[in-house]
C-alpha positions as CSV (number, residue, x, y, z in Angstrom):
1,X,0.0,0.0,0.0
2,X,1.0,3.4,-0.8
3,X,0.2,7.1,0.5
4,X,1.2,9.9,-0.7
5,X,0.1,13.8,0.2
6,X,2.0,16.1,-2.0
7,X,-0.3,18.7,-0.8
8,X,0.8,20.9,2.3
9,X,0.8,24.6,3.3
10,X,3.3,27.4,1.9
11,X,5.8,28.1,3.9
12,X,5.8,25.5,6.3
13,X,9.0,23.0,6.4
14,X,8.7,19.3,6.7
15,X,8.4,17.5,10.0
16,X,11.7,15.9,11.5
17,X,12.0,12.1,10.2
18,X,10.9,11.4,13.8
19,X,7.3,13.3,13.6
20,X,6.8,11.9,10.1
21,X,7.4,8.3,11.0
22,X,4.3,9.4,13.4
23,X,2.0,10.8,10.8
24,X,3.0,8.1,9.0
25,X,1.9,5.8,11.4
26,X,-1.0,7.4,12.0
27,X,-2.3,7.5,8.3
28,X,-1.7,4.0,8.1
29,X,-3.7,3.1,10.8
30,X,-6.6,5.3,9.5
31,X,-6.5,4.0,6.2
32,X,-6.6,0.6,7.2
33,X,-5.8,-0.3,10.9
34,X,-6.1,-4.1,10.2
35,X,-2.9,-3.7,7.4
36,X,-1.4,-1.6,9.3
37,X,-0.4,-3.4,12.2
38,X,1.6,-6.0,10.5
39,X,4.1,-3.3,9.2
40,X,7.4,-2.8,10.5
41,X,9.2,0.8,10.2
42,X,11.9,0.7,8.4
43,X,13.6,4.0,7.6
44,X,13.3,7.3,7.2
45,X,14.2,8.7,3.8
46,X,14.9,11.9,2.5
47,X,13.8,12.9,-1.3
48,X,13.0,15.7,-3.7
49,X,11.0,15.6,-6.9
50,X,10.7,17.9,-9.4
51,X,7.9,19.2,-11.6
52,X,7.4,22.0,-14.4
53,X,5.2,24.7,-13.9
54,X,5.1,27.2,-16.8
55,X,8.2,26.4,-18.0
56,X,9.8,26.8,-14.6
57,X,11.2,23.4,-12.4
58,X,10.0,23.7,-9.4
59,X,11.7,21.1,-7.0
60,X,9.8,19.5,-4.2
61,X,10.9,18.2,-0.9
62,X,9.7,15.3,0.7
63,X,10.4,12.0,3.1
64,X,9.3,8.7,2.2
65,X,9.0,7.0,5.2
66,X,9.3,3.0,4.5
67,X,7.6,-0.1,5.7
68,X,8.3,-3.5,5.7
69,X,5.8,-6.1,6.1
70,X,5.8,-8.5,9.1
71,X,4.8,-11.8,7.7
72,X,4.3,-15.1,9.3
73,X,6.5,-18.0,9.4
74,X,5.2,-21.0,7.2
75,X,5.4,-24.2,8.7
């Protein structure tokens, strides 16, 4: 599963890789609580992408904070 909000206010920086591991976490859980608890964090990363607007790049800052899933042993 994937999330992504490329959406947030002007002028407001992003949250330390500790605070979005926790919004993270959070979405997760709202989106689908069940799924969500058999993740494991895995990492913080940072990452910018770029876009065009008007003939202008425009780069975009952002973490990705990664999951792993936690899966069960088969026996």
């Amino acid at each position: 599963m994937s999330f992504n909000r490329f959406v947030r206010p002007t002028g407001i920086g992003l949250p330390s890789p500790s605070e979005a591991q926790v919004i993270a976490e959070a979405t997760m859980l709202g989106l689908d609580a069940l799924y969500a608890h058999g993740l494991h964090f895995m990492r913080v990363l940072p990452q910018a992408r770029g876009v065009i607007i008007d003939g202008h790049q425009i780069e975009i800052p952002m973490r990705w904070v990664k999951f792993g899933m936690i899966m069960a042993a088969i026996t």
